[in-house]
Biotite code that builds the C-alpha atoms (Angstrom):
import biotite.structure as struc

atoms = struc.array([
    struc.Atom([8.894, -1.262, -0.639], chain_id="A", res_id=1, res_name="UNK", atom_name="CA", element="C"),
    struc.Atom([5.465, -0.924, -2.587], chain_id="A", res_id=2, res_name="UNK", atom_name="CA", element="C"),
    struc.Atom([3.486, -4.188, -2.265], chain_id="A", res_id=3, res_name="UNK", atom_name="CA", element="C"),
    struc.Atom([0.739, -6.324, -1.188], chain_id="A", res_id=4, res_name="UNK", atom_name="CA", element="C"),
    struc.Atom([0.456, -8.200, 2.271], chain_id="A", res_id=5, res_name="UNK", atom_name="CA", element="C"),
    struc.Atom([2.041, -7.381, 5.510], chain_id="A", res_id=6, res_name="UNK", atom_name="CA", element="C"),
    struc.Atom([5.718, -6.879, 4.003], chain_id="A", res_id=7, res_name="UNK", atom_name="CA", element="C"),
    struc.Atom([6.666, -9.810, 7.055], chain_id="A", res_id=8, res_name="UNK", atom_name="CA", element="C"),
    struc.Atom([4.773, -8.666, 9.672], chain_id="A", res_id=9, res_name="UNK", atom_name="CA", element="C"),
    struc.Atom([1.803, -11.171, 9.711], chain_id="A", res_id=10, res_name="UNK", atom_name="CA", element="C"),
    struc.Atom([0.235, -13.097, 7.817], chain_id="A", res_id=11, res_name="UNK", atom_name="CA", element="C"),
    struc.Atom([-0.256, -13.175, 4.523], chain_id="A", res_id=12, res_name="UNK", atom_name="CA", element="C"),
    struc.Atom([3.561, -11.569, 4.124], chain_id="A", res_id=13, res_name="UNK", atom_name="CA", element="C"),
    struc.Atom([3.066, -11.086, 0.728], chain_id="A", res_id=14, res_name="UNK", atom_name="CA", element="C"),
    struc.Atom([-0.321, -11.529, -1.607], chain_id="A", res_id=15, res_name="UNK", atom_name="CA", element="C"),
    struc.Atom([0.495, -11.748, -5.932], chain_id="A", res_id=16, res_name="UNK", atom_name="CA", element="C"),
    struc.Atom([-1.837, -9.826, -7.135], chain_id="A", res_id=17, res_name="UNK", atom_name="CA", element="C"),
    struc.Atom([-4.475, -11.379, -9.897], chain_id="A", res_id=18, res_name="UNK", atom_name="CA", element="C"),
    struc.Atom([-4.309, -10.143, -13.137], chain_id="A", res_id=19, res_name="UNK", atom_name="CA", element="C"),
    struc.Atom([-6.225, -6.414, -13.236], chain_id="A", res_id=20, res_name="UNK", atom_name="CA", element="C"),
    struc.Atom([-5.955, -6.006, -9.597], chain_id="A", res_id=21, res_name="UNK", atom_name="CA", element="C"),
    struc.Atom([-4.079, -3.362, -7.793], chain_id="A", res_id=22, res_name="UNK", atom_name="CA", element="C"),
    struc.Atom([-0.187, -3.984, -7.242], chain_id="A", res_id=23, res_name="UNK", atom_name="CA", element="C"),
    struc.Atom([-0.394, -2.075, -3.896], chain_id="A", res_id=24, res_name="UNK", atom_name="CA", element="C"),
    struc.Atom([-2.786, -1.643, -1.270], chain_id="A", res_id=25, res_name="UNK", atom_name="CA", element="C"),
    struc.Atom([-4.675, 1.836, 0.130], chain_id="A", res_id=26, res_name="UNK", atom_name="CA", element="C"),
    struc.Atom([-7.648, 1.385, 2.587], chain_id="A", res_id=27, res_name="UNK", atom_name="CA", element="C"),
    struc.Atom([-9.279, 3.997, 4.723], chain_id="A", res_id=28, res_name="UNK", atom_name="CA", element="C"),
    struc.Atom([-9.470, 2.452, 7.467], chain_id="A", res_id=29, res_name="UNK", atom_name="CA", element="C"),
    struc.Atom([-12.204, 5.197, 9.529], chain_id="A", res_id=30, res_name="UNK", atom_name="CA", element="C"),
    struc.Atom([-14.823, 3.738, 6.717], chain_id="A", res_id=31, res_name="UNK", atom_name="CA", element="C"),
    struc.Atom([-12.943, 0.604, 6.406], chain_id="A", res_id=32, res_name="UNK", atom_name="CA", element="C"),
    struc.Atom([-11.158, -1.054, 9.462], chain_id="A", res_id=33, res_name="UNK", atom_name="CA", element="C"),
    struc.Atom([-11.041, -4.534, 8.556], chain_id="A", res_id=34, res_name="UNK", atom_name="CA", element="C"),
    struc.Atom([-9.470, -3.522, 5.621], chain_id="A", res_id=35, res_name="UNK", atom_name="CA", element="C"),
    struc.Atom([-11.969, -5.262, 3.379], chain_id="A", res_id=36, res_name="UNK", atom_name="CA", element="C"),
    struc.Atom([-11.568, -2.675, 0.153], chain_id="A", res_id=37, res_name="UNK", atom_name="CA", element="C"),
    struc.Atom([-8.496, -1.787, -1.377], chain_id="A", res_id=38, res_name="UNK", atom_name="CA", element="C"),
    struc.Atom([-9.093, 1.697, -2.784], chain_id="A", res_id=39, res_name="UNK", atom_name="CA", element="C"),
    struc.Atom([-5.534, 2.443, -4.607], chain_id="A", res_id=40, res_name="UNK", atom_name="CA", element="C"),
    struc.Atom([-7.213, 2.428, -7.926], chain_id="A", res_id=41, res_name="UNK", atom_name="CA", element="C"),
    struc.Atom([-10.015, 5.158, -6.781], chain_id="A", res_id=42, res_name="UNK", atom_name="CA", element="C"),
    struc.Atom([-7.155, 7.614, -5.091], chain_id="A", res_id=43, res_name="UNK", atom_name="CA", element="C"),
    struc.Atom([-4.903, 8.652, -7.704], chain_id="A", res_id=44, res_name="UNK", atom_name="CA", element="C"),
    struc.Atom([-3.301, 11.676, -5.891], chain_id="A", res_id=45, res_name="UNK", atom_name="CA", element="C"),
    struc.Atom([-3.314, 10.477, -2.613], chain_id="A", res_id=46, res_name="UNK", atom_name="CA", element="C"),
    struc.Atom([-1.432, 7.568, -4.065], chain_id="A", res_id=47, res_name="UNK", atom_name="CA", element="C"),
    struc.Atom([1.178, 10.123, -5.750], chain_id="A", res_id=48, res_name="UNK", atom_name="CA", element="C"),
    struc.Atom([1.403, 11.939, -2.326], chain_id="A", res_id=49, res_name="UNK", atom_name="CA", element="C"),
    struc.Atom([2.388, 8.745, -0.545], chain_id="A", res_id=50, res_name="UNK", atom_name="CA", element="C"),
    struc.Atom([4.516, 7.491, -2.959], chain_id="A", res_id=51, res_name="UNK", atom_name="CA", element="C"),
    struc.Atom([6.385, 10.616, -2.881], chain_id="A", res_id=52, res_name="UNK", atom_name="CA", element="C"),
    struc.Atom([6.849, 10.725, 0.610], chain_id="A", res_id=53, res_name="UNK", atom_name="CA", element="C"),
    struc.Atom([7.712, 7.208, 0.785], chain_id="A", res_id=54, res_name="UNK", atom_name="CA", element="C"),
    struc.Atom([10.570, 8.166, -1.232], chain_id="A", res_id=55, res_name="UNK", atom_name="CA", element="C"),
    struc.Atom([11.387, 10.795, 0.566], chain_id="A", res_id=56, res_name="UNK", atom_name="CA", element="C"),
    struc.Atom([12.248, 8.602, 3.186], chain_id="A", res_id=57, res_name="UNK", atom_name="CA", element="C"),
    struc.Atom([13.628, 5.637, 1.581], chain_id="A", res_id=58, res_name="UNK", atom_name="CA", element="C"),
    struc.Atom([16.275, 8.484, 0.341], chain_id="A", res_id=59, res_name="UNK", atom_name="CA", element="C"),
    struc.Atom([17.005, 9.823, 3.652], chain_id="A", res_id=60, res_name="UNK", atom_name="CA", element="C"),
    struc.Atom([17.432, 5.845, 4.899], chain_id="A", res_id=61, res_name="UNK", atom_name="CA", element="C"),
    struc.Atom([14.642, 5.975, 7.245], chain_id="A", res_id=62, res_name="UNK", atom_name="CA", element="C"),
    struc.Atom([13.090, 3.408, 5.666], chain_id="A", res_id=63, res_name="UNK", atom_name="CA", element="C"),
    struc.Atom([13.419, 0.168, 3.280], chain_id="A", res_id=64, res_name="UNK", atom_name="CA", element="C"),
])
């Protein structure tokens, strides 16, 4: 499932996003560890490529 916040793992489970932000979260977490900047919006392809594989999987089951 695409989302914001931990999807149940920790805390915050799940974050509503503000109007304009991003529905879904990318970080790169070598420049960015803390996860301070949410760069979906600047990663357009790498986005697609996830997505897609993400799908990928949900399909096979592997994932929910």
């Amino acid at each position: 499932m695409l989302g914001r916040g931990s999807g149940g793992f920790s805390a915050p489970v799940k974050i509503v996003p503000k109007p304009g932000e991003p529905t879904v979260e990318l970080y790169n977490l070598l420049n960015d560890p803390h996860e301070d900047h949410n760069v979906y919006d600047a990663n357009p392809k790498i986005v697609a490529r996830l997505t897609a594989l993400l799908q990928r999987y949900q399909d096979a089951g592997h994932s929910r």
